[in-house]
N, C-alpha and C positions, 0 to 999 in steps of 0.2 A: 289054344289055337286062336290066331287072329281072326277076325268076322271082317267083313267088307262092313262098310257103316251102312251101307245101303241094308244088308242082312241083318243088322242088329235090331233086338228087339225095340218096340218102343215104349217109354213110360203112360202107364195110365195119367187122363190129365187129370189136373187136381180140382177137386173139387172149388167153387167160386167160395169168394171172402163175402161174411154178413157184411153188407151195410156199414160206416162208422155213423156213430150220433150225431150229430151236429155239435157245434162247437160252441160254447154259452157265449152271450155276447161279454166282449171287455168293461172292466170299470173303467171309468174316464183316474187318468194320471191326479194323483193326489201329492203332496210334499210328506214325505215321510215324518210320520213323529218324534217331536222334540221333546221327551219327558226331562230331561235333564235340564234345558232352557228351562220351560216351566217349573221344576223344582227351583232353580237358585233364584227365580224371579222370586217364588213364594217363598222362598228363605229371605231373600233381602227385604222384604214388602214388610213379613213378621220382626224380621231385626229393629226396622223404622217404625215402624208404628203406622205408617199412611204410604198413601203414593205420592208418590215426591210429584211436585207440578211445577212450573216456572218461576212462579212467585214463592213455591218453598225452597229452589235454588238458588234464587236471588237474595232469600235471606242468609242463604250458609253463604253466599260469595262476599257477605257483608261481614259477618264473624270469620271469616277466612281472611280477608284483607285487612281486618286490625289486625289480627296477629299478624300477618305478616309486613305491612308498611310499617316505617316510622309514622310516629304521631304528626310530624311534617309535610310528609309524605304519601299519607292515608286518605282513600277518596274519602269528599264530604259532600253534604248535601247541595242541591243547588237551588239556594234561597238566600237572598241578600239583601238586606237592607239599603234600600237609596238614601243616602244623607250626603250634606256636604262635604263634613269633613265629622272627626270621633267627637268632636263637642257639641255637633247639632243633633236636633232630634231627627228620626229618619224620617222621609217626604212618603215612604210607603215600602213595598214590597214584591220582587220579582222573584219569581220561582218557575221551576221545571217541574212538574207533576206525572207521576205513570199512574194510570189505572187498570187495573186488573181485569174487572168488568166494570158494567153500568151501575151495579151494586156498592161495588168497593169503594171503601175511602183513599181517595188520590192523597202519595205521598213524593216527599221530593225526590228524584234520582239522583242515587253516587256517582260523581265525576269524577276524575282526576283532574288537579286543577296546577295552571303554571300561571305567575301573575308578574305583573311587570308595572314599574314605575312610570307617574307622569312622563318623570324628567327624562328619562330611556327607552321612550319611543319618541320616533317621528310624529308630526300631528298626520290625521287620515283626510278625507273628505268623501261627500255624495250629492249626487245631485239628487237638488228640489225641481228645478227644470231645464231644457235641453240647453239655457245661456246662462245658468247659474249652479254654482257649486257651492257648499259650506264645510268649512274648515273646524275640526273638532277635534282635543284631545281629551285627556282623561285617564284611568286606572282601565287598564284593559286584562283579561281573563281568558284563558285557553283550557276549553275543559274536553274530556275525554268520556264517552261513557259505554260502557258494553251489556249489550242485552241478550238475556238467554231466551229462548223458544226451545220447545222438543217439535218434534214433528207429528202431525195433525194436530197441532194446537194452535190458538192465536195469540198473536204477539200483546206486549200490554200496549195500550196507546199512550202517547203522551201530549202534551198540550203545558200552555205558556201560560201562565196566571201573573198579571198585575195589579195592583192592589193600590191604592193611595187613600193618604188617610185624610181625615177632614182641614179642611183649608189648606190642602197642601195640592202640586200640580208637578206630575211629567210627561216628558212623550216618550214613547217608546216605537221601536222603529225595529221591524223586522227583515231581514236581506240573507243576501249570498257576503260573502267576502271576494272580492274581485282579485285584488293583489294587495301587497302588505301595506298599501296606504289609501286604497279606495276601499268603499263600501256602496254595495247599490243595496237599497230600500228597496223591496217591493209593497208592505204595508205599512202602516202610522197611525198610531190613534194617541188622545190626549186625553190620560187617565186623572180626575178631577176629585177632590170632595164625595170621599168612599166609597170611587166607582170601581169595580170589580173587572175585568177585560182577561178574557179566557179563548184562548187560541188554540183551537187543535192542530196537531203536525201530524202530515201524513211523510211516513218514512216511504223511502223504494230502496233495493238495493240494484248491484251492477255488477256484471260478473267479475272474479277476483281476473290477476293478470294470467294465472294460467288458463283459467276457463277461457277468457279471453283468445288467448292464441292459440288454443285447440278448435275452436269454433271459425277463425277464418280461415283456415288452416286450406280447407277446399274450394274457397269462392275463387275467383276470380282476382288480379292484383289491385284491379281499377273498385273494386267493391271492398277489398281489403284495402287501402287508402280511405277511399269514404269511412269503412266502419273506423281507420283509427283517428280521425278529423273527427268525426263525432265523439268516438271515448275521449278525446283529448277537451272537446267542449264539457261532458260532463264531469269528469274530475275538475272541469276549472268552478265550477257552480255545488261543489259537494260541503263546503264549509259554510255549514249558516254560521248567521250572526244576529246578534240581539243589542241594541244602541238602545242607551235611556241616557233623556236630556232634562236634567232639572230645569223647570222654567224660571223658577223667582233668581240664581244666578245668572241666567240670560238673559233678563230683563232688567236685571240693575247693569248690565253692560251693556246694552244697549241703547237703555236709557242715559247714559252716563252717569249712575249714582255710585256712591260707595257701598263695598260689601256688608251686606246685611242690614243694608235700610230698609229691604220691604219682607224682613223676618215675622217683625210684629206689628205690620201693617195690613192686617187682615182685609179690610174694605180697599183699600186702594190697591191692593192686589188684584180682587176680585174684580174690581171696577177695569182695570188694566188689561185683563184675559178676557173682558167682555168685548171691549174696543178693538181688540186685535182679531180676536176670532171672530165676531160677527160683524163688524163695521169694517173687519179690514183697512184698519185706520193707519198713514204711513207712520213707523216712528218717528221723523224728524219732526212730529208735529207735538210729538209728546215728549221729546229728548231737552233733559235737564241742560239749561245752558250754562254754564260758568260764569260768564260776562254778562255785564246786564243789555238789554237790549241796545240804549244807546251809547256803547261804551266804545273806545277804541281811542282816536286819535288825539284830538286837541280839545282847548277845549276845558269849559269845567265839569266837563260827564262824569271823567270817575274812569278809572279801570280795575277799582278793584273787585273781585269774586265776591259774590254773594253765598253764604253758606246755603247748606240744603239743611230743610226743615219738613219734616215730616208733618204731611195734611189733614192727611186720612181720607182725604175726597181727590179725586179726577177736578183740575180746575176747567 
């Protein structure tokens, strides 16, 4: 029989639920373990023998690239002897040096190196001051060089070493490349009689071009124009450059002498870089004449040249 629901029995109620415990608190989020990373790290660490570091990369990229260049073709060191030409002896020594740490013995960096004839370039110039320029050619050198870093490590430093050896004299001149025929100096110094001249470089890098355009990507257009007016100024200033100026062939052109009169003119050399460096003495006052002084027109003066005769003194 059906019940009205009003008449149906009711259920006894149920008795109450204990309490639940409380709930422990959470660990804080950790990166799950990597036993297998750490395995082939400890497998490769034992294969090698050490942990590889920057400067143990840099020597396998040095045994990596003889095998792989031609002998022609193969970065070399960047240390070069200054001379005039393969018959003289060298005026001294310019090199690129990395160091590891403050410890380490600096050695030269591998470049790749492309070089190019007197006679197949243009001559360059730079200015000495804002109404004068000087016009300069010579063997010029294009060198390339790649450095490795891991990350949280420091990079090696490098620095400029100049070197001349006794009685001998250059300048060296360090800059940007402007464009294929200018050069701007921003330093100079005049390496003398076994003075040592050591330059450190400080590197910066600059985002590659796609970081580049990922990163203006939001600004503004008028902020995007400034930033690429600016990138476009630093790429222009990214190409150093390193100019060494023998002085004893400067000075015999200047002075009007013939080549290699003041080779084995040691005093009167000396004498000669005195007068100009510190006396700032004009050349035309030191400049060998040809003609004798009263020579020219009529007359029983003479026109003929006088040979040059080496003095050994400043007259």
């Amino acid at each position: 029989k059906l019940l009205h629901p009003i008449l149906r029995p009711r259920r006894p109620p149920s008795p109450p639920s204990p309490p639940r415990p409380p709930r422990p608190p959470r660990a804080p989020l950790r990166a799950p373990p990597q036993p297998s990373f750490q395995m082939l790290r400890k497998q490769l660490v034992d294969a090698i023998g050490k942990h590889v570091t920057p400067h143990d990369f840099s020597e396998y990229m040095v045994y990596h690239n003889r095998k792989l260049f031609h002998g022609d073709y193969a970065p070399r060191p960047f240390s070069y002897g200054v001379r005039r030409t393969a018959n003289h002896s060298p005026e001294g020594t310019l090199s690129i040096l990395s160091r590891q740490s403050s410890s380490a013995i600096a050695e030269p960096i591998m470049t790749l190196v492309s070089r190019e004839e007197t006679a197949a370039t243009p001559p360059m110039t730079f200015p000495i001051s804002a109404a004068a320029n000087v016009t300069f050619n010579g063997e010029r050198y294009l060198h390339a060089h790649l450095l490795h870093t891991f990350s949280g490590t420091s990079a090696s430093t490098l620095e400029i070493s100049a070197q001349a050896r006794q009685f001998s004299s250059m300048m060296v001149m360090v800059g940007t490349i402007s464009s294929a025929i200018s050069f701007e100096p921003k330093y100079a110094a005049i390496v003398q009689n076994k003075d040592e001249l050591t330059i450190p470089l400080e590197l910066s890098t600059i985002p590659t071009p796609k970081e580049f355009k990922e990163a203006v990507v939001s600004i503004s257009p008028k902020q995007q124009a400034f930033a690429k007016m600016f990138r476009s100024m630093q790429l222009a200033s990214t190409l150093f450059g390193v100019v060494v100026v023998q002085i004893k062939p400067a000075l015999e052109q200047i002075l009007n002498l013939p080549p290699d009169s003041l080779t084995k003119e040691l005093r009167l050399t000396q004498d000669l870089m005195e007068l100009f460096i510190e006396y700032q003495i004009p050349t035309d006052l030191l400049k060998y004449d040809t003609e004798p002084a009263g020579g020219g027109g009529g007359g029983g003066g003479g026109g003929s040249s006088q040979p040059y005769r080496p003095c050994g003194e400043v007259p």
